[in-house]
C-alpha positions in Angstrom: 30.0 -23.7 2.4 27.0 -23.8 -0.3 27.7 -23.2 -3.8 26.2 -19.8 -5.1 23.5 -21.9 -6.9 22.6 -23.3 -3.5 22.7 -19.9 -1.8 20.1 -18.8 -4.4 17.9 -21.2 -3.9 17.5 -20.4 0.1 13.7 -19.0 0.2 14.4 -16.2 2.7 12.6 -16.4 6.4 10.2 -13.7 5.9 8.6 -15.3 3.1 6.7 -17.5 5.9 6.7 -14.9 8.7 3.7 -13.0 7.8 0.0 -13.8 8.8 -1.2 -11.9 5.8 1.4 -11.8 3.4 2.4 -14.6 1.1 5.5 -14.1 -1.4 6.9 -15.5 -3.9 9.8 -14.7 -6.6 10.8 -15.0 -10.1 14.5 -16.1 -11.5 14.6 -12.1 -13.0 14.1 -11.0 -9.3 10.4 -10.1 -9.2 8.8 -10.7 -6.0 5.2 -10.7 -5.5 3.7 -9.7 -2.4 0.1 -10.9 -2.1 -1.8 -9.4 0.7 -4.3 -12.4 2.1 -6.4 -13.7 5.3 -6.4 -16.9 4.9 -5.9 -17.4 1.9 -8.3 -15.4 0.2 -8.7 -11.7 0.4 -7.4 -9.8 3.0 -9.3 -8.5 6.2 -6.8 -5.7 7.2 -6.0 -5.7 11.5 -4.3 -4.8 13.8 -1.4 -7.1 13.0 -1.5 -6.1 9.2 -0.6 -2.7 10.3 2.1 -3.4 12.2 3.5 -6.2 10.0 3.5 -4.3 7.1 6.5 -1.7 7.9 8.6 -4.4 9.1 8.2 -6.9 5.9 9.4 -3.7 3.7 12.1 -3.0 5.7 13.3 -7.0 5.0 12.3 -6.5 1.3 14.2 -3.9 0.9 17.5 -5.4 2.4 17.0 -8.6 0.2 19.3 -7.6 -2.7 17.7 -10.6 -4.6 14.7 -8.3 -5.1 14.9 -6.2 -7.8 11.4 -5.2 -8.3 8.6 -5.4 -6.4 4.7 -6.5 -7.2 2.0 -5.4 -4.4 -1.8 -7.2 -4.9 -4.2 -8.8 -3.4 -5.8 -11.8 -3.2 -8.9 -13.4 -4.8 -10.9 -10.4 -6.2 -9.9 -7.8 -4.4 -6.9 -5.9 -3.6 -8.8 -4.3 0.0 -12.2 -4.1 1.0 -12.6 -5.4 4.6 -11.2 -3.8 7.8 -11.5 -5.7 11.7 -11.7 -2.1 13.5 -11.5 -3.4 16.7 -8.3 -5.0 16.3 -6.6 -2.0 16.0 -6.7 -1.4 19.5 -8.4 1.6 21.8 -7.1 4.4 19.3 -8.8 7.2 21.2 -5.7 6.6 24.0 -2.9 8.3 23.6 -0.2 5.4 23.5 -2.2 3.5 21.2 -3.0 5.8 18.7 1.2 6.5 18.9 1.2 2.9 17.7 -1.1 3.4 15.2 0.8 6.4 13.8 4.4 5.4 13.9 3.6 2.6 12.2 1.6 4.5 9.6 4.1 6.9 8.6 6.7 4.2 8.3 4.5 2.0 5.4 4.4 5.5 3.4 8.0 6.3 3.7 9.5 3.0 3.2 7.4 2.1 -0.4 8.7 5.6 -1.4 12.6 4.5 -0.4 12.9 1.0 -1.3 15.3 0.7 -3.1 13.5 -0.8 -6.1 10.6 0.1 -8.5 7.2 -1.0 -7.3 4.2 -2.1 -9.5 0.5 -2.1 -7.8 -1.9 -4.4 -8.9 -5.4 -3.6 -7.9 -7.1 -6.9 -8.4 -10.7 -5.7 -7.5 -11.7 -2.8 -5.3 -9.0 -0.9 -3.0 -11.4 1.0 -0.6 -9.2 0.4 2.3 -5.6 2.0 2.3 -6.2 2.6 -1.7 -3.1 4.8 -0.9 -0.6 1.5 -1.0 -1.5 1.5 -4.7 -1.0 5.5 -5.2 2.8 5.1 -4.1 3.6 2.7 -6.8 6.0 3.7 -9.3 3.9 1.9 -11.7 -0.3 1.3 -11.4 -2.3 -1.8 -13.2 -6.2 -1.8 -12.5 -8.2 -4.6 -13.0 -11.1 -3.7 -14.8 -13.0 -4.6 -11.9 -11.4 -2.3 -9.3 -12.8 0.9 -7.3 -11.1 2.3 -5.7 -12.4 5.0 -2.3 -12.1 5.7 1.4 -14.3 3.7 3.2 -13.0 3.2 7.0 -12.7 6.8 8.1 -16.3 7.7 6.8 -17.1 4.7 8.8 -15.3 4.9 11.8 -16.3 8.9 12.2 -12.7 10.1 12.2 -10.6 12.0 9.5 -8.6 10.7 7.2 -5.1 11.7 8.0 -3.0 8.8 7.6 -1.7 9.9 4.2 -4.9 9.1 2.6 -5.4 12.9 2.0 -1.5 13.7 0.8 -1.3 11.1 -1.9 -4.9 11.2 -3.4 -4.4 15.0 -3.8 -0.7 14.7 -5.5 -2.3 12.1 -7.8 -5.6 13.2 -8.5 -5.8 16.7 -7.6 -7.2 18.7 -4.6 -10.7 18.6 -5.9 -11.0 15.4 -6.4 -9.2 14.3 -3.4 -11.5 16.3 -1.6 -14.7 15.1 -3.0 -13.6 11.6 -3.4 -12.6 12.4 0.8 -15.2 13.9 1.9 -18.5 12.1 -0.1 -17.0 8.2 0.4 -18.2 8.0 -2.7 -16.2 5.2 -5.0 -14.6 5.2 -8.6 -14.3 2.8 -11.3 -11.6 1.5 -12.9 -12.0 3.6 -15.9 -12.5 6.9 -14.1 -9.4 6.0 -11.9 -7.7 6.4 -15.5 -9.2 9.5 -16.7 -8.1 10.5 -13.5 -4.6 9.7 -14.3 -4.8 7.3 -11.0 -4.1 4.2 -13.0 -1.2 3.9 -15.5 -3.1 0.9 -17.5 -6.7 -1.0 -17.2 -6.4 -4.7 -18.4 -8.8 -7.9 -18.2 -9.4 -8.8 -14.7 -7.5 -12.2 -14.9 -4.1 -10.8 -16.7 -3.9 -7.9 -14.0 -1.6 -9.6 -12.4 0.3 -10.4 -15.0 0.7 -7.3 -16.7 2.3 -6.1 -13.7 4.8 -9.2 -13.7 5.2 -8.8 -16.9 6.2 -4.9 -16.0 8.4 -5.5 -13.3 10.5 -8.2 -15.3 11.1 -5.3 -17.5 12.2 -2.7 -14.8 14.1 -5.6 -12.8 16.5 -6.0 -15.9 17.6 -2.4 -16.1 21.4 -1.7 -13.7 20.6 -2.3 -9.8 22.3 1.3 -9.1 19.9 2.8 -11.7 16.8 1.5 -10.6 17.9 2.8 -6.6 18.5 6.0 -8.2 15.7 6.6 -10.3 13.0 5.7 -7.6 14.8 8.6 -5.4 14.4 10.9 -8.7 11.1 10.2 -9.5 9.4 10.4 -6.2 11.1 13.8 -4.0 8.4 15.3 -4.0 6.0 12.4 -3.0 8.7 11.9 0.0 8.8 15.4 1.1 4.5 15.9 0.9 4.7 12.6 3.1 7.8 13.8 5.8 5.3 16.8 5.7 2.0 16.4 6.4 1.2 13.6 7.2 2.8 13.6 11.1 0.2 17.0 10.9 -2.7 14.7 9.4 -2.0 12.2 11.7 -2.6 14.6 14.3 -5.8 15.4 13.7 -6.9 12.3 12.7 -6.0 11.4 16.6 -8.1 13.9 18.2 -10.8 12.6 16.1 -10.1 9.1 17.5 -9.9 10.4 20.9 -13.5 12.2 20.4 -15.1 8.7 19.8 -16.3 7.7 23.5 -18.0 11.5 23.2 -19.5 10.7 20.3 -23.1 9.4 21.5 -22.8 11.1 24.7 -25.7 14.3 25.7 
């Protein structure tokens, strides 16, 4: 049998399972979750949207984790989407896909069991919403953050988009921030009370290290415990509405061979 030493040197498996994921974790239990294509910023797909719910669920049941860092890669956090590769979402059993696996990203970075810093390391105009759920928010001073794919795609933005913006930012700016796909700054993102902090671009990333060091050291039953406190009502707006946002957002999909038609 391994010593515990040797135990706790193991990397685990999903460290290298993930196409666009790359990980890596401190000796004060801090792992960083970079979101990449290639090694430099990430093109979200098909694959990154399925993938995603499934490397939380194996974060969370790592009990060497004891606080989580989401970013990006490069200069920025998400800006690119590869529509096609998420499938034919105007039928029925794809768009299911699409929206179980949607739901499940919210819910589990609510209920891991461990506080979560987001790092925007440049603009987050593509599922800006990962950031939102963060217990704790860093902004690069370089980041924007908006809504671009469902402006661009012609279909409403129901995936949770909606929920979090407004619990964050308000109704009226979730609204005109939804409806214009117009994009924000870093500073205005703090007015807004989006952002928690805005740093120097190149210590983003570690300000929010240096955040999660600090949250990782506090008692493993009290960081489980005050994530639950701190986001019920987060947790309940998501359980909600967004199966109902989801919804709609699907009959928009399913309206998209109509579009163009006489």
């Amino acid at each position: 049998m391994p010593s515990t030493k040797e135990t706790a040197l193991v990397t685990p498996e999903y460290f290298d399972k993930y196409d666009n994921f790359t990980f890596g974790r401190d000796s004060e239990g801090v792992l960083l979750l970079r979101f990449h294509t290639n090694g430099g910023p990430v093109v979200f797909t098909g694959r990154t949207h399925q993938d995603f719910p499934a490397a939380l669920d194996e974060i969370s049941l790592d009990k060497d984790n004891k606080a989580l860092v989401i970013t990006g890669t490069g200069d920025a956090f998400m800006d690119q989407i590869d529509g096609p590769s998420l499938g034919e979402i105007f039928k029925p059993a794809t768009w299911e896909k699409t929206r179980s696996e949607g739901s499940k990203v919210l819910q589990r970075l609510i209920e891991l069991p461990m506080p979560v810093v987001g790092v925007a390391n440049g603009p987050a105009i593509v599922h800006s919403e990962y950031l939102l759920l963060a217990d704790i928010h860093i902004a690069s001073e370089r980041a924007t953050y908006g809504d671009s794919p469902h402006p661009a795609f012609g279909i409403t933005g129901g995936d949770g988009v909606q929920v979090v913006w407004e619990e964050i930012a308000g109704t009226a700016r979730a609204k005109w921030l939804l409806w214009t796909g117009e994009q924000i700054d870093a500073q205005t993102a703090l007015q807004w009370g989006v952002v928690n902090e805005v740093v120097a671009h190149d210590h983003a990333v570690e300000r929010g290290v240096q955040i999660a060091r600090h949250l990782a050291a506090k008692p493993a039953l009290y960081r489980a415990l005050q994530k639950q406190t701190l986001n019920v009502n987060l947790r309940r707006r998501i359980l909600e509405d967004v199966p109902f946002g989801m919804a709609l957002e699907g009959l928009t999909a399913a309206d998209l061979p109509y579009q163009n038609q006489t």
